[in-house]
C-alpha positions in Angstrom: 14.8 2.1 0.3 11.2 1.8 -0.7 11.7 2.0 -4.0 14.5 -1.5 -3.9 12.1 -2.9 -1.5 9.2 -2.5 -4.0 11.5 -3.5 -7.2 11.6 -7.0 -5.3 8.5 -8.0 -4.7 6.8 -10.9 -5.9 3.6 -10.6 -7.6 1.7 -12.2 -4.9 3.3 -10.0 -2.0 2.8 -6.6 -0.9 4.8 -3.7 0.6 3.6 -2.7 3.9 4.6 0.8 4.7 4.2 2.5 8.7 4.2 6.3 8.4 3.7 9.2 10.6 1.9 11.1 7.2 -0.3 10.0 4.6 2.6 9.4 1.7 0.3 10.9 -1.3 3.1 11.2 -3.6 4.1 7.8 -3.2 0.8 6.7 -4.0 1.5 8.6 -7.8 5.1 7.3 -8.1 4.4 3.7 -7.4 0.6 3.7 -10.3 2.8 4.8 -12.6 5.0 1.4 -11.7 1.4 -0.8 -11.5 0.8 -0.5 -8.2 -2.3 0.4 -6.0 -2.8 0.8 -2.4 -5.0 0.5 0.6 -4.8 3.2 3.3 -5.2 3.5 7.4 -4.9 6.3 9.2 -4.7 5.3 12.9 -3.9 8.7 14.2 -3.3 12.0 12.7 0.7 10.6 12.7 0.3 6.9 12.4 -1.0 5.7 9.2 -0.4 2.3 7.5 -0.1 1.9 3.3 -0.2 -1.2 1.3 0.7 -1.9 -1.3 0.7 -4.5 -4.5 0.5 -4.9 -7.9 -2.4 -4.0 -9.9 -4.5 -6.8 -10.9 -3.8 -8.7 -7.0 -6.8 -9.2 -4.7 -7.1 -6.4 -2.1 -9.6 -8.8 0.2 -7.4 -12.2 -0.4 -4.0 -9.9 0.2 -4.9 -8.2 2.9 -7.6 -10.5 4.9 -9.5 -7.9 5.3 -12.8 -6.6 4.1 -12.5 -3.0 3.9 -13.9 -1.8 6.8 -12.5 1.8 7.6 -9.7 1.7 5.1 -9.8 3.8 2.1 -8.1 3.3 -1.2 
């Protein structure tokens, strides 16, 4: 499922993933397909992962300026 959802986007959109674990593979799987990716951990089991194609504005994506995320 993430991997069609992915496929599909646009090169202005991104893939928001909710996950109770960090997804660390995914984060390998999807470079190799030009992708990079923002990271939240809310809680030890509630993190939130986006993700877009390399080369796309984290700060004009996301609206956000980077405060407490990591990448």
């Amino acid at each position: 499922m993430i991997m069609d959802a992915v496929h599909g986007l646009r090169p202005d959109q991104v893939f928001v993933l909710r996950a109770p674990f960090e997804p660390v593979p995914l984060y390998t799987v999807l470079g190799k397909r030009g992708f990079v990716h923002w990271a939240e951990s809310r809680a030890a089991d509630d993190w939130t992962i986006w993700f877009w194609r390399e080369g796309e504005s984290r700060t004009g994506r996301l609206g956000r300026s980077g405060s407490g995320l990591s990448n």
